[in-house]
N, C-alpha and C positions, 0 to 999 in steps of 0.2 A: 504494500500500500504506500502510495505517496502522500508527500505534504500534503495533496489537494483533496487524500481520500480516495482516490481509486485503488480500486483490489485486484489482484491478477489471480485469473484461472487456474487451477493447475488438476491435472486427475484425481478423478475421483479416491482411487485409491491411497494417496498420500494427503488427502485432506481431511480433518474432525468429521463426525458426520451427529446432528443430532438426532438421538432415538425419543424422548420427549421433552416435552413443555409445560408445565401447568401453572396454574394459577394456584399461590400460596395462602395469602393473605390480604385483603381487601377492606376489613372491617373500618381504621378510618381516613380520613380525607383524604390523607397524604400517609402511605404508606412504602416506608424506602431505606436505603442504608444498610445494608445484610453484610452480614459474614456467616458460615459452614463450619463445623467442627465435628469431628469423631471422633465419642470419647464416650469409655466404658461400653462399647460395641452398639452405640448407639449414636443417631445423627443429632446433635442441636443446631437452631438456625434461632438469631437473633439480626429484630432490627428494629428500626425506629415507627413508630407512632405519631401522628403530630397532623393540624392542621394545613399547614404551610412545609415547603423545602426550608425555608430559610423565613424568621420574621415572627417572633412569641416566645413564652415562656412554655408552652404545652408538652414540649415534645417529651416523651416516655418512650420506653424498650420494653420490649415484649419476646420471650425466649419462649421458642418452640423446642416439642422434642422428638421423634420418632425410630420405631427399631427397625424398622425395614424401609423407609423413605416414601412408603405412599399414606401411612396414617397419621396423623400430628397433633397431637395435644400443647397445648399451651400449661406450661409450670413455672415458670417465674416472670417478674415483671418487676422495671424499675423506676419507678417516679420521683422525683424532689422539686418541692417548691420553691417557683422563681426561677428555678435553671432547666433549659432546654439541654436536655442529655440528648446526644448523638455519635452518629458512628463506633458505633458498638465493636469489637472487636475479641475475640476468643483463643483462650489459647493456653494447653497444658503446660502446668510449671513440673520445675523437675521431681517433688514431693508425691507428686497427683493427680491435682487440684485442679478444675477448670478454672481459667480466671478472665472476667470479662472487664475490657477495656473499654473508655467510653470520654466525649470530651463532653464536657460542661461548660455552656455559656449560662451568664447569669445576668436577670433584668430588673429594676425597677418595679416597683408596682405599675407605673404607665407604661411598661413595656418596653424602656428604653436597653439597648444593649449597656451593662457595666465594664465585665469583664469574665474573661473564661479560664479554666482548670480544667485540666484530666482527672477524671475516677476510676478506680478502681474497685471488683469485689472478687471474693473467693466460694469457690465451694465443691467441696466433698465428692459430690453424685450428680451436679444440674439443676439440682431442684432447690437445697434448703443453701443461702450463701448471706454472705456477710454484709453489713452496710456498705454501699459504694462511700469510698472514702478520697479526700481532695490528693493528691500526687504532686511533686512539682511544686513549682511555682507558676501565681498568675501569671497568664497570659501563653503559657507553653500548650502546645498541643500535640503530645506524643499519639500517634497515628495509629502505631503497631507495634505488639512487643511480639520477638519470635526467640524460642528457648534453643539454646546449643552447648553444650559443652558445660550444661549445669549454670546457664545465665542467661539471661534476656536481653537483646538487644533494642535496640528502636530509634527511628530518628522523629525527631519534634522539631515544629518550625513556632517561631513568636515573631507574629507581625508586629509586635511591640518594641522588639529591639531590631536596629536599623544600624547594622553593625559594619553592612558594605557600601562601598562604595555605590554614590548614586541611590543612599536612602534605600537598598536593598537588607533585607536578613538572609543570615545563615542559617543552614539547619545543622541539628545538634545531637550527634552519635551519642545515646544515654545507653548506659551498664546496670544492671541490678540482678542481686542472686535473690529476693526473696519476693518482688515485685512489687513494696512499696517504697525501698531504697534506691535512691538512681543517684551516677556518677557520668559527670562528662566527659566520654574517650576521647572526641576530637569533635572541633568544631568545622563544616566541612563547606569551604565558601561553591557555592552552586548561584550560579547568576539565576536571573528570572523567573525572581519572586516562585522558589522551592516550598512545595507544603506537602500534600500527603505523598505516603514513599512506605512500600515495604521492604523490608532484608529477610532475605533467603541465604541458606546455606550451602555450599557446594561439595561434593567428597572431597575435593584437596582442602577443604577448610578456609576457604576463600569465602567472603563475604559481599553477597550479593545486593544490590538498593535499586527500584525500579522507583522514579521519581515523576513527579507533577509538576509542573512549571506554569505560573500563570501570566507572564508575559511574551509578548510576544518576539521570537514567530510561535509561542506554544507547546515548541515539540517538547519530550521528554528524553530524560537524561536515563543512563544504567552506569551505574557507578560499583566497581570492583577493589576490593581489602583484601589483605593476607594477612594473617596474625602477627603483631598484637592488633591490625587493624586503625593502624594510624594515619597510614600513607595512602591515598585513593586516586585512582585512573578513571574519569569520566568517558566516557561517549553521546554523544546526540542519538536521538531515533528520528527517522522521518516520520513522524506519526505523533498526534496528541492526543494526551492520555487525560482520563479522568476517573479515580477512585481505584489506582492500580490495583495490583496482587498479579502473583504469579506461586507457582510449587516446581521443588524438582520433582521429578520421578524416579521410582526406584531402581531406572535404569539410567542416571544420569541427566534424561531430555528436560527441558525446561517448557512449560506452557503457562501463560500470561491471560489475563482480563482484565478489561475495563472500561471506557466511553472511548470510544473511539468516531469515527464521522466519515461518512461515504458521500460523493455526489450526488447530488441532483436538481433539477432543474431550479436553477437560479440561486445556487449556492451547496450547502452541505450541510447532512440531517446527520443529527446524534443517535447514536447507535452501542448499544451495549456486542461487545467483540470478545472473542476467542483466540487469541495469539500464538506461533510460535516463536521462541525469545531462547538468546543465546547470552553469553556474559559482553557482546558487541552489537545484536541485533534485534530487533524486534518487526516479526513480520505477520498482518492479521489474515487469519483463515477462513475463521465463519462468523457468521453476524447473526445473533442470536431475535429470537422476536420480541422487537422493541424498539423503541424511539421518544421523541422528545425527552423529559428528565428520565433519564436511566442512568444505571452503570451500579457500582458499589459492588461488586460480586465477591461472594463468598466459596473456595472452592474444596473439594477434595475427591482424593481419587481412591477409591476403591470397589476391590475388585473388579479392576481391569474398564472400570468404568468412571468418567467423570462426572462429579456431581458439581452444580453452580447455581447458587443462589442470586438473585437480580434483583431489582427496580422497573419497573417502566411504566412510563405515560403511553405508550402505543393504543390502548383500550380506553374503555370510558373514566376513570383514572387511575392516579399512580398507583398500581402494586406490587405485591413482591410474588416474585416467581422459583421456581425451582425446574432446571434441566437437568434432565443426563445426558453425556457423549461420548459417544464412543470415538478414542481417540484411533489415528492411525498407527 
């Protein structure tokens, strides 16, 4: 795919193919911001609730759970007053524990934006978990933590501190081994205005960052570490991203999602994508069903099958979705 969104062909046989699509959740307005998790041989999917994408204090989290991926029950939920919790994020610590990540803006009684924090909560089995508690300091917003080698990583951006040149911020490699402790390994100057970004693992122990950039020209960055993970080698993608993630596989390959934007007449429609992605490349395969506000995908691969959870306004409106793929 190019800068402009066009996709190339290529056989059937070396491309994703999707086996379903359905429809997860709908109950309110605005229904969006997913992430996927397996754990304790069972699926959970968390995401946001809320009125509006952006613009209130409403928004609340809602975790799904199911053992075989077609029946869903809902068993936890997390609400606080005055602060829109969003972008939810999951993720087994070394002990056990699921633990869900989540950013916290926080308003006024008239609604006025103040200011935001990262929460965090724990728990056991998915169901019974701890108060989401504030992380950080104001105005950080760590995206994702991913566990390796008995520690968590994540990168956070604060549009608060304007540390580069030209009134830009850096984003900020954070360390923690229990997950409410974080240390800064390096601060990592990325031009054009950097913010959500996950890290992945690689077998040689390399550490992987697929990034967001919101200036323009847009594209996204893949930024590669080697332990202690101080020192970083960028690359550009032709392609702009929104609400990354990507997984290795257990044979090494790497595959990617997120908003991605295909032609069409009289410019370029938003589209929730399926990538394949290398530690230099990133190229999109399949364009999942969806459009206007989508993306945020939550994924995981098992049994020979990928699962991805979505967003999209393509229908009457925004919901969250669930696909399987069968990859190539």
């Amino acid at each position: 795919m190019n800068g402009e969104g066009k996709i190339s062909i290529e056989p059937d046989s070396v491309l994703p193919r999707l086996i379903s699509c359905r429809r997860l959740w709908d109950r309110a307005g605005h229904n969006a911001l997913t992430d996927l998790m397996r754990f304790q041989d069972r699926f959970f999917c968390i995401f946001r609730e809320g009125e509006l994408h952006v613009g209130g204090q409403d928004g609340s989290l809602v975790l799904l759970e199911s053992g075989d991926g077609d029946s869903w029950t809902q068993v936890a939920g997390f609400r606080e007053h005055g602060v829109d919790l969003r972008d939810p994020k999951l993720s087994i610590t070394p002990d056990g524990r699921l633990m869900m990540l989540a950013g916290g803006s926080c308003f006024d009684p008239d609604g006025r934006f103040l200011w935001r924090q990262t929460r965090v909560a724990f728990s056991p089995d998915g169901r019974e978990w701890t108060c989401p508690e504030p992380i950080l300091t104001r105005g950080e917003w760590l995206w994702r933590v991913t566990w390796y080698g008995g520690k968590g990583y994540g990168l956070s951006y604060n549009p608060d501190r304007r540390d580069l040149p030209g009134g830009e911020w850096s984003l900020s490699l954070f360390e923690t081994e229990d997950g409410l402790h974080y240390r800064v390994l390096k601060m990592l100057e990325v031009p054009g205005l950097p913010n959500e970004a996950t890290i992945r693992f690689l077998p040689d122990q390399s550490m992987l960052a697929l990034i967001r950039r919101e200036q323009k020209p847009f594209t996204g960055w893949i930024g590669r570490s080697f332990p202690p993970y101080l020192d970083w080698i960028f690359r550009e993608i032709p392609c702009r991203l929104g609400g990354p993630n990507f997984l290795v596989l257990p044979d090494g390959t790497l595959w990617a999602a997120g908003r991605g934007f295909t032609r069409v007449k009289g410019g370029t429609a938003a589209r929730t994508m399926l990538a394949r992605m290398t530690p230099a490349d990133y190229e999109p395969a399949l364009v999942l069903p969806s459009g206007g506000d989508t993306s945020y995908p939550g994924m995981v691969y098992h049994q020979g099958v990928l699962w991805m959870s979505y967003y999209s306004s393509h229908e009457e409106k925004t919901c969250v979705y669930l696909a399987r793929i069968r990859l190539p």
